[in-house]
KELOMAR-55822 format. One record per residue (C-alpha): residue number from 1; residue in one letter; x, y, z. Coordinates in nm, 3 decimals. Layout:
// residues N
+-----+--------+---------+---------+---------+
| num | residu |       u |       v |       w |
+-----+--------+---------+---------+---------+
| NUM |      a |       X |       Y |       Z |
...
+-----+--------+---------+---------+---------+
END
This chain:
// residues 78
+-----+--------+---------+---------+---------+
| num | residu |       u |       v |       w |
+-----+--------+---------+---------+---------+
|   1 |      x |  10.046 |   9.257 |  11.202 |
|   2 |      x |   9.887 |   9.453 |  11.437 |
|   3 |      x |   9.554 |   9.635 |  11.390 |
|   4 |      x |   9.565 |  10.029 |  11.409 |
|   5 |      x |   9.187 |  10.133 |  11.485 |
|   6 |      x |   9.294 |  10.471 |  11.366 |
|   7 |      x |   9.369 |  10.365 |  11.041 |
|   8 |      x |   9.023 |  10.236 |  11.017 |
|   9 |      x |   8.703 |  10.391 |  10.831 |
|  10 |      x |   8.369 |  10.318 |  10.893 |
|  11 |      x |   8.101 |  10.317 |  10.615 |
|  12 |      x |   7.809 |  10.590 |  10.593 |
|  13 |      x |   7.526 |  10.344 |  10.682 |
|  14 |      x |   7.339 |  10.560 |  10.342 |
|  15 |      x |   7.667 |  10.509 |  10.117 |
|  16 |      x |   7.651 |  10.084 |  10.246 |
|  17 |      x |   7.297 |  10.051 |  10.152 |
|  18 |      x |   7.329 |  10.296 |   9.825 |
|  19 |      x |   7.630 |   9.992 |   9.724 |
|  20 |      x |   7.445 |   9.722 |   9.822 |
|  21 |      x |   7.185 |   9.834 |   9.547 |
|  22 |      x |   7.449 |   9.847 |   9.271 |
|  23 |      x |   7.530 |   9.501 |   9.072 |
|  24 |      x |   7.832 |   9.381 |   9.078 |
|  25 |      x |   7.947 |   9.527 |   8.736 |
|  26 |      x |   7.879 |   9.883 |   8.872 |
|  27 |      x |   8.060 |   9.818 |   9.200 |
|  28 |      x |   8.351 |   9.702 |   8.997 |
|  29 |      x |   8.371 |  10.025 |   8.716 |
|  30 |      x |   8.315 |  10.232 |   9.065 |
|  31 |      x |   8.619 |  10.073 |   9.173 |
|  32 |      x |   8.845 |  10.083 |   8.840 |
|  33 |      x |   8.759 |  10.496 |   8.861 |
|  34 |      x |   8.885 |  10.520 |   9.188 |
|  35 |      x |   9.169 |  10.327 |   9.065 |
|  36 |      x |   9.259 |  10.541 |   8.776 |
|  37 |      x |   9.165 |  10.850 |   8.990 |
|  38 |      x |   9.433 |  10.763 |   9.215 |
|  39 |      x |   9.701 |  10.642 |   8.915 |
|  40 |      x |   9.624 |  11.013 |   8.762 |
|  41 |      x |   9.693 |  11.211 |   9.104 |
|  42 |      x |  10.038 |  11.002 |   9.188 |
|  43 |      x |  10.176 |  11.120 |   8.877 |
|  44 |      x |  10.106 |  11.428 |   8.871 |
|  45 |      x |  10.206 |  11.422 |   9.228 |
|  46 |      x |  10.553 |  11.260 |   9.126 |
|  47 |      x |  10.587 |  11.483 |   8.822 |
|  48 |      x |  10.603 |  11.805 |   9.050 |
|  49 |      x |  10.790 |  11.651 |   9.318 |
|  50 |      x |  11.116 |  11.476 |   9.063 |
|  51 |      x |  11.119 |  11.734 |   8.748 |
|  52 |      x |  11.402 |  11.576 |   8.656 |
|  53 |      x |  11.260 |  11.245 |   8.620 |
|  54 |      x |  11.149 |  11.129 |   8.287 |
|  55 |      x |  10.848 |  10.976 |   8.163 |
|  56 |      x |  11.013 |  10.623 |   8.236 |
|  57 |      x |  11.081 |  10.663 |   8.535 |
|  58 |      x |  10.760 |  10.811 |   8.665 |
|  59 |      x |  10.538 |  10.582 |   8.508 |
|  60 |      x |  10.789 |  10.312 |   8.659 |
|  61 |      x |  10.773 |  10.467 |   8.983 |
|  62 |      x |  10.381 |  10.518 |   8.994 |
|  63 |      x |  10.394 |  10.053 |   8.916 |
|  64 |      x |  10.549 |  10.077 |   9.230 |
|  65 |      x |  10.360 |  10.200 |   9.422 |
|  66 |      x |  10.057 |  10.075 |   9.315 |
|  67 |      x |  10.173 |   9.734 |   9.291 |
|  68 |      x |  10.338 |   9.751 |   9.657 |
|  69 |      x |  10.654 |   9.724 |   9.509 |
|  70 |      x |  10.596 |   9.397 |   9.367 |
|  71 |      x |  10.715 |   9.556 |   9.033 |
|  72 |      x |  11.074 |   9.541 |   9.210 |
|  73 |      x |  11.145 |   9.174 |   9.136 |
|  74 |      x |  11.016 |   9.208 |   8.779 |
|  75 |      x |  11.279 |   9.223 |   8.492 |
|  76 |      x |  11.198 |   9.409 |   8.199 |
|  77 |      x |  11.303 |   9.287 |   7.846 |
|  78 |      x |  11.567 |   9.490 |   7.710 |
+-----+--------+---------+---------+---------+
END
């Protein structure tokens, strides 16, 4: 795969040092916020863009994508 330099970002020199003082138990919470942050906007995101989509299928929809579609080859119990 090739590199896109635009699709790169470059840390703040102040934010790099500011995580280099966390441990890495803060690092990681900082991380699982994002996460969530980002779980939270897609479905609201998918929830006004398919109205007629239930809960299901959002919340199936919003695995998806965060899992990179890996959730594609997993069969649910019936």
């Amino acid at each position: 795969m090739k590199l896109d330099k635009r699709n790169l970002e470059v840390i703040d020199d102040v934010m790099a040092q500011v995580l280099r003082e966390k441990t890495p138990q803060q690092r990681l919470a900082i991380a699982f916020d994002m996460w969530i942050s980002t779980k939270i906007q897609l479905t609201n995101y998918l929830r006004s863009q398919h109205m007629d989509w239930d809960e299901k299928m959002i919340q199936q929809e919003v695995a998806r994508r965060l899992s990179h579609g890996i959730t594609d080859t997993i069969q649910a119990p019936d």
